[in-house]
C-alpha positions as CSV (number, residue, x, y, z in Angstrom):
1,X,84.1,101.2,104.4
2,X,85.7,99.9,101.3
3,X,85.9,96.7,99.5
4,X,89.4,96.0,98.7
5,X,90.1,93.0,95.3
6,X,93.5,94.0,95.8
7,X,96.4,94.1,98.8
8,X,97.3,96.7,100.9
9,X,96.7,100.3,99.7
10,X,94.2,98.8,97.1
11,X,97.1,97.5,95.4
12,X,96.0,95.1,92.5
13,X,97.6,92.2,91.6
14,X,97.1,89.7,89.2
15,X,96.8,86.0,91.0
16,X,96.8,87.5,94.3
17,X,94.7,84.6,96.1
18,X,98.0,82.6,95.2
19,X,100.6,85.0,96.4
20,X,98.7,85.0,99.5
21,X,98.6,81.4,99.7
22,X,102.2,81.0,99.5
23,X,103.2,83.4,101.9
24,X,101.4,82.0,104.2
25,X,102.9,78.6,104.0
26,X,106.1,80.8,104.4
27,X,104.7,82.2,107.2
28,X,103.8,78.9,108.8
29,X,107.2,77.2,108.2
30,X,108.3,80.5,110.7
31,X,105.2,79.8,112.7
32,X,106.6,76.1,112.9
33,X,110.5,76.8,113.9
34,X,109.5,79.7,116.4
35,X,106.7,78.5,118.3
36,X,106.6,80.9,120.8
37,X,107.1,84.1,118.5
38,X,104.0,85.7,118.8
39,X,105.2,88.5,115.8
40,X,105.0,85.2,113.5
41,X,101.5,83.9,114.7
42,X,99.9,87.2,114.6
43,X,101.0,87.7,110.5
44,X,99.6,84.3,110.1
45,X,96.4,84.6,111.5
46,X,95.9,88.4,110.1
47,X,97.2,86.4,106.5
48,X,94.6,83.6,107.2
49,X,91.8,85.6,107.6
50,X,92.4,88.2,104.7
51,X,92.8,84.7,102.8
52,X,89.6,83.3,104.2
53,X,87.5,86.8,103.3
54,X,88.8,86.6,99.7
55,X,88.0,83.1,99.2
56,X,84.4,83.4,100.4
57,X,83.9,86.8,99.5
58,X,86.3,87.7,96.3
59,X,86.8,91.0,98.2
60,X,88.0,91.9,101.4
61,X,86.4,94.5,103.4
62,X,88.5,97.7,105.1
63,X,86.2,99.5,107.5
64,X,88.8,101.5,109.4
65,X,90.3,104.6,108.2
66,X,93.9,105.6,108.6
67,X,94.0,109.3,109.6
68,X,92.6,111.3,106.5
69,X,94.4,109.8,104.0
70,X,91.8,108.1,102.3
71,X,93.4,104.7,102.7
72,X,91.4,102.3,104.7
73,X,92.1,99.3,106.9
74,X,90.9,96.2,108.3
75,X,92.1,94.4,111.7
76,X,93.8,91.4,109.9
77,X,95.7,94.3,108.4
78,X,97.0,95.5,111.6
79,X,97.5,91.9,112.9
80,X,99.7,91.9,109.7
81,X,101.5,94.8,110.5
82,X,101.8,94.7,114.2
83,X,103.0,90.8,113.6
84,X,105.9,92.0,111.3
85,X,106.9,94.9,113.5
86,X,107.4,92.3,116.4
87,X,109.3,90.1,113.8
88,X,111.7,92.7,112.9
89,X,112.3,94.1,116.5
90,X,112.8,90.6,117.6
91,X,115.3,89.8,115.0
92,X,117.1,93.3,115.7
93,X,117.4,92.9,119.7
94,X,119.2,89.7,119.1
95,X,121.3,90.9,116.6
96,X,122.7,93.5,119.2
């Protein structure tokens, strides 16, 4: 388990709470135009609950480690990840 101040990867960056904001008003713009894209509503609500974390806790927590890398994970990371995955596949089937 590790507490994570930072993004992804333990990535620090200054104002991140406000980054985070912002994409997900982004993110729910999407959310707004493509109802029924469940890619969009998963990288909101993974977004949202990193974002809630932070704001209660300053920290998130990542309890689930990727492989033996050292690099650690939460779920609302992979809601994040499988949501933008869906996003992308989505927008490259209809662009075939």
């Amino acid at each position: 388990m590790v507490e994570n101040t930072g993004i992804s990867f333990g990535i620090n960056l200054p104002g991140i709470v406000v980054a985070e904001i912002l994409a997900l008003v982004i993110v729910g713009v999407f959310v707004i135009k493509n109802k029924n894209s469940l890619g969009w509503w998963l990288l909101l609500l993974g977004g949202g609950l990193n974002l809630r974390e932070r704001l209660l806790f300053g920290k998130v927590t990542d309890y689930w480690p990727i492989f033996k890398t050292g690099i650690y994970n939460n779920i609302n990371d992979y809601l994040i990840f499988i949501g933008l995955v869906m996003v992308i596949f989505r927008k490259w089937k209809k662009s075939k």
